[in-house]
N, C-alpha and C positions, 0 to 999 in steps of 0.2 A: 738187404740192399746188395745187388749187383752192379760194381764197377768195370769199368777198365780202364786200365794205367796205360798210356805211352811214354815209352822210353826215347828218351830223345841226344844227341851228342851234343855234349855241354865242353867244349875246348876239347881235353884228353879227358873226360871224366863222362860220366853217362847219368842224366838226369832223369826225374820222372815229372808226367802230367798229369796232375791229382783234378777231379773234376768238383765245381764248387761243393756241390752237395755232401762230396766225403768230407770236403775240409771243415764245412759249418756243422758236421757230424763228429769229427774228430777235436771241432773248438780248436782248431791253429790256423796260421795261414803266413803271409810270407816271413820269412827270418826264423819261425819255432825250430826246436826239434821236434824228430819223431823217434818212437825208438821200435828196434823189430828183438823180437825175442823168437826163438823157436817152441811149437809147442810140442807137446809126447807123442803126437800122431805123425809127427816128420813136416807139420806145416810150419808157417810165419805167423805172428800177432804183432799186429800194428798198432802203437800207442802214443799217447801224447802225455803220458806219464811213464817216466823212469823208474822201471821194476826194481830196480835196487834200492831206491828210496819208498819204493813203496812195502817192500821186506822191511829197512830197519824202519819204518815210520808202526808196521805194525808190532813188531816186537816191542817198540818203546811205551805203545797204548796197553799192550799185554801187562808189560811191569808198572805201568803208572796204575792198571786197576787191581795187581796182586798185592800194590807197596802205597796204597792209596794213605793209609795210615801216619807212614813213614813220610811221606811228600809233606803231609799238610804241617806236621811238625817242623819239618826243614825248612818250609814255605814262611814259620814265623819270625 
């Protein structure tokens, strides 16, 4: 998919104009966050999930399936 964004002046702050299709692409719409991360090629990646919860959310699935033993015991 090829967008484009306008940039628009929002008071002292500079806003953008997402078009519906990105947004029912992206699953948000007014009030979300988004998040931009940089990626290793020098671009942006646009998300509607927060990379840092998605880092500790997979480490935590890492050790729930190396410590699965241990859980189910704790769990009693």
């Amino acid at each position: 998919m090829n967008a484009t964004i306008k940039l628009t002046k929002v008071g002292n702050s500079t806003g953008a104009v997402f078009p519906k299709e990105l947004l029912a692409l992206l699953r948000v719409g007014p009030g979300d966050t988004l998040y931009v991360s940089e990626t290793p090629d020098g671009g942006v990646r646009l998300t509607a999930c927060d990379p840092a919860f998605e880092a500790k959310m997979a480490a935590a699935e890492k050790i729930m399936r190396e410590d699965r033993d241990i859980l189910r015991v704790l769990a009693q």
